[in-house]
C-alpha positions in Angstrom: 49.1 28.9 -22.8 50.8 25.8 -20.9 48.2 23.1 -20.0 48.7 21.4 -16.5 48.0 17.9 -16.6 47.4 16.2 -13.7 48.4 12.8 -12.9 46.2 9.8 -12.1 48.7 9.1 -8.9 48.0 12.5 -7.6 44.6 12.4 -7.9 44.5 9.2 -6.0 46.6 11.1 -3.5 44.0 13.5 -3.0 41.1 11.4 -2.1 43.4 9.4 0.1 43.5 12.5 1.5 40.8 13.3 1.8 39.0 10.2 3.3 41.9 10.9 6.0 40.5 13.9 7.0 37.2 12.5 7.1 37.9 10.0 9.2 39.4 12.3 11.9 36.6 14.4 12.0 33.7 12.7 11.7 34.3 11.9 15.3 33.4 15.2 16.3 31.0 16.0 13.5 27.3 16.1 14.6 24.7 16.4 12.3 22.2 17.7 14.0 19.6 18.2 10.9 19.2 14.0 11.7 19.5 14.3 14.9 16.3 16.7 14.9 14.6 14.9 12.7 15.3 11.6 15.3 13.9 13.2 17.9 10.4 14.2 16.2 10.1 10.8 15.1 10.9 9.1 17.8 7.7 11.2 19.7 5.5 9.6 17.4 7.0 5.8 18.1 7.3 6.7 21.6 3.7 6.8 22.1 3.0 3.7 20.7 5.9 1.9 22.9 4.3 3.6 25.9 0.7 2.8 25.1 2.2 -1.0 24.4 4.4 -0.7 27.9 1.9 0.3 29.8 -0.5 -2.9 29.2 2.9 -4.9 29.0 3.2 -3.9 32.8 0.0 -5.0 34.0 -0.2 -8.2 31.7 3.9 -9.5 32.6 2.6 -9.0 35.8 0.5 -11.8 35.6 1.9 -14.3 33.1 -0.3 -17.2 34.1 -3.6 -15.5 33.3 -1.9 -14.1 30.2 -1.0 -17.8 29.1 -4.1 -19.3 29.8 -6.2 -16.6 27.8 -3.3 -16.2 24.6 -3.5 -19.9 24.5 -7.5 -20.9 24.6 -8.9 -22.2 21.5 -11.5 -19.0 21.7 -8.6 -16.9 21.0 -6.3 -19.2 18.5 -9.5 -20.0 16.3 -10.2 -16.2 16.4 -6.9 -14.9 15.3 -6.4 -17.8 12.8 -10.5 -16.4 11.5 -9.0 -13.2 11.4 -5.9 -13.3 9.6 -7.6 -15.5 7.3 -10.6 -13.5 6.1 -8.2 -10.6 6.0 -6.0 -13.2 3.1 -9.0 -13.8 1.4 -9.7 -10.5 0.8 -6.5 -9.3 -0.5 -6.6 -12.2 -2.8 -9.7 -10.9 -3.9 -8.2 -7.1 -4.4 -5.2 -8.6 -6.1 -7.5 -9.9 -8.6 -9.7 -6.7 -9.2 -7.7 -4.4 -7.8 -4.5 -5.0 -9.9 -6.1 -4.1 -13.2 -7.8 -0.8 -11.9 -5.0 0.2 -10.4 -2.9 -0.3 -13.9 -5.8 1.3 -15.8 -6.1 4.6 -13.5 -1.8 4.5 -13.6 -1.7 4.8 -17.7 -5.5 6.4 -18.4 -4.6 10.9 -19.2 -5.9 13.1 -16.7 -9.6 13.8 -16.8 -12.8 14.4 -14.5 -13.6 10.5 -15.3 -10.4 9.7 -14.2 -10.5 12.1 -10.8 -14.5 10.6 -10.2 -13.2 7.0 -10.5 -10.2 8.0 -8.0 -12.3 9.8 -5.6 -14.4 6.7 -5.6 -11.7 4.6 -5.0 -10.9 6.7 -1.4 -14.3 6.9 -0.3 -13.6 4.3 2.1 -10.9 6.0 3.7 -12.3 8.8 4.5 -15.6 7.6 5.3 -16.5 6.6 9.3 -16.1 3.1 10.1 -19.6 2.5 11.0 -21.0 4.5 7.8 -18.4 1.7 5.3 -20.2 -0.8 7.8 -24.2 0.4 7.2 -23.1 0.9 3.4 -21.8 -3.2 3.5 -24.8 -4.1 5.6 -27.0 -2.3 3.1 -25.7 -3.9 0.1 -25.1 -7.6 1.3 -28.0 -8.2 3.8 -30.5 -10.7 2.9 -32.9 -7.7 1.2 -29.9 -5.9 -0.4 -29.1 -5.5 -4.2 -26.3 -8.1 -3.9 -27.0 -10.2 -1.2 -31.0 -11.3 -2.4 -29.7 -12.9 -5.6 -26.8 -14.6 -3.4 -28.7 -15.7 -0.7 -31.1 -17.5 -3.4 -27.5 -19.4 -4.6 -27.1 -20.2 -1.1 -24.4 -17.7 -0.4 -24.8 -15.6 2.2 -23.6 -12.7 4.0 -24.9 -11.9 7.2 -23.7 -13.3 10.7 -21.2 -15.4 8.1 -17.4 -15.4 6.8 -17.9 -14.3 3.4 -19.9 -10.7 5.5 -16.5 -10.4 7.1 -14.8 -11.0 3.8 -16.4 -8.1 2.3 -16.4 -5.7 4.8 -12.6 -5.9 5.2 -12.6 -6.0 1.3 -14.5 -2.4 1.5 -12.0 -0.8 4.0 -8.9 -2.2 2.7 -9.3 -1.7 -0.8 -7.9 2.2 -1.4 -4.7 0.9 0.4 -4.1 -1.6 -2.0 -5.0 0.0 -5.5 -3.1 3.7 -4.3 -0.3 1.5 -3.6 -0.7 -0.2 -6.5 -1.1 2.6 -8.6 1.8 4.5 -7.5 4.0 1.5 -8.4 2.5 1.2 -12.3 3.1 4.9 -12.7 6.6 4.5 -12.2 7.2 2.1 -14.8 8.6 4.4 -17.7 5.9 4.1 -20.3 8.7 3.5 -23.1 9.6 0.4 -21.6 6.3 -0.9 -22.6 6.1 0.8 -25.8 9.7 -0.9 -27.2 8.0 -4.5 -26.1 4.7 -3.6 -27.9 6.9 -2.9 -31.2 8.9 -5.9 -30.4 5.1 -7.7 -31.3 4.3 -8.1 -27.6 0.4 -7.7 -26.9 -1.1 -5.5 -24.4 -1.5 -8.3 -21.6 2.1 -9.9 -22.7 3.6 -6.6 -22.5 1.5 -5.9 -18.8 2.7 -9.4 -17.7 6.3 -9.4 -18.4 7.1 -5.7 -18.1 4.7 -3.7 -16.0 4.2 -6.4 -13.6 7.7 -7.8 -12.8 8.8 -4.0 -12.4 5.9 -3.2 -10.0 6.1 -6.6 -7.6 7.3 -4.3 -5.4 4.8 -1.7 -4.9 2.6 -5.3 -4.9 3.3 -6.9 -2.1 3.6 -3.5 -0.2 0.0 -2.7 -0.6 -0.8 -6.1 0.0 0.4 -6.2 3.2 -1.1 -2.3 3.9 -4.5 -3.8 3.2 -4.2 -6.8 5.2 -3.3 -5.1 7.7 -6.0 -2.2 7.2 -8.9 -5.9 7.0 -7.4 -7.5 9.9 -8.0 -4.6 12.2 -11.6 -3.4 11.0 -14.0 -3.8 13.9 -17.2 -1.1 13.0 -17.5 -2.2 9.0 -17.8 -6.0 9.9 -19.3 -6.3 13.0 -22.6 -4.6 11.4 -22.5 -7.3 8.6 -20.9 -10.5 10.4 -20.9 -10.0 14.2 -20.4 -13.8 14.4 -18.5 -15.6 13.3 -16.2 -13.3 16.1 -13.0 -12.1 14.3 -10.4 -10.9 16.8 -11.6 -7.1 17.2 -15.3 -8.7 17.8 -13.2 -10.7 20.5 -11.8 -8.0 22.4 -15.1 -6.1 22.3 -17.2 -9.0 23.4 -14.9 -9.7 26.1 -14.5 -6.3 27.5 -18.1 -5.9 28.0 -18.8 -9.0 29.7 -16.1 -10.0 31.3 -14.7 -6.7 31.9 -11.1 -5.0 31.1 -8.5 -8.0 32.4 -9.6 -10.4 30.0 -10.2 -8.3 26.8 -6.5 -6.8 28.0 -5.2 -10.3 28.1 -6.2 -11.1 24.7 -5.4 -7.2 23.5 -1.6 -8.1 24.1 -1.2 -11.8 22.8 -3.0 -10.0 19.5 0.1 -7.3 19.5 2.7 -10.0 20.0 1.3 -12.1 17.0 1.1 -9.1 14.7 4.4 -7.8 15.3 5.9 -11.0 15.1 3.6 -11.4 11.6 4.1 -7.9 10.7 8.0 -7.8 11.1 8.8 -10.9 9.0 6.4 -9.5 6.4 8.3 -6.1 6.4 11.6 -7.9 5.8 10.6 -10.2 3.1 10.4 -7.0 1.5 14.3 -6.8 0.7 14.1 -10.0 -1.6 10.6 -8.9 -3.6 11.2 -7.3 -6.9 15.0 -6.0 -6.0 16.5 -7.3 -9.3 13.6 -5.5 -11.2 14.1 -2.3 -8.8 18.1 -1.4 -10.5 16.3 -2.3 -14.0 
């Protein structure tokens, strides 16, 4: 039996070929699987541009107004409250969060386990106003937490560390699912070669786990601030003052009725997606190193 053997020259030949080809009729090929699926999604963003176009429209229309309210010290102070409180609490979550989420990534299936997660996502699927009354309940003057804190001389309601909490509550099964899903993808035998290299538990969590999840990190960070920033329901029944910016809006819209509360509705949108869009592409340069390891 004669063997053919085929050299490197036509190979190269081939794909030269090939790419040729390609090149001539990707022209005219369509792929209409994509374009489908871009039509779907772009129903879904397409309601959000024309809920945003349609207050756009009535707010362009009336720049000076829009100026004036954007840029009174009401409104600055408010968003600057906001985004703050929402900060703190993801600091906060980062710092308790982080080690339940590596505990529920790495602990074997088990009801325990499934009780813990299911308590976890209470929040999310709980009504706004009930994660509000449970808040309330817990931090009020009379509550389990907020009597022994109020005798310290921290306290909760009509204050910034009630807002604090409240967006802590709703924000938190963003950031630990997030979290989670990011530790559970760290190959477990990575971690098991730096323990037998005489790494501890916390050195091996520090310089393996963690640098391989940064990712996963920063994503539900900026999932729960995002989720704490936008809460209205859970913090107004624990902190209506100090107002946050969903407080704002609310306040405004019943008293001074829908121009003003629109006014400061669209200078909130043009912050957060200035906010939100440098956030999302900060995300190229976190972790990407670790991501090819």
């Amino acid at each position: 039996m004669k063997t053919r053997v085929i050299s490197d020259d036509l190979l190269r030949g081939g794909r030269e070929a090939s790419l040729t080809r390609w090149k001539e009729h990707r022209g005219r090929y369509v792929d209409w699987c994509t374009v489908g699926f871009c039509i779907l999604g772009a129903l879904l963003v397409g309601i959000t541009v024309l809920a945003i176009a349609s207050m756009a429209s009535a707010e362009l229309a009336n720049p000076a107004h829009l100026l004036e309210v954007a840029t009174s010290s009401e409104v600055v102070g408010s968003i600057l409250l906001t985004f703050a409180a929402g900060a703190n609490a993801v600091l906060l979550l980062a710092l308790f969060g982080t080690p339940l989420a590596y505990v529920l990534a790495r602990a074997r299936p088990s009801r325990f386990k499934g009780v813990v997660e299911s308590i976890v996502d209470i929040p999310l699927i709980l009504p706004h106003t009930v994660a509000g009354l449970l808040v309330y309940l817990l931090f009020m003057r009379r509550g389990w937490l907020g009597a022994p804190l109020s005798d310290i001389g921290l306290a909760f309601e009509d204050a910034y560390p009630g807002t604090v909490v409240a967006m802590l509550f709703v924000a938190s099964p963003f950031y630990v699912n997030t979290v989670r899903e990011g530790f559970e993808k760290v190959p477990v035998h990575l971690e098991n070669v730096a323990r037998t290299l005489g790494a501890g538990t916390f050195t091996t969590f520090r310089t393996v786990t963690l640098p391989l999840s940064l990712r996963h990190i920063y994503s539900g960070a900026v999932l729960a601030w995002g989720r704490a920033i936008g809460e209205f329901a859970g913090v107004v029944m624990i902190a209506y003052y100090p107002f946050i910016i969903s407080t704002l809006i609310y306040y405004s819209f019943t008293t001074d009725g829908i121009q003003t509360s629109r006014s400061i509705g669209f200078a909130v949108i043009l912050v957060s997606f200035g906010v939100f869009y440098l956030l999302r592409r900060m995300t190229r340069f976190v972790g990407r190193y670790d991501d090819r390891v």
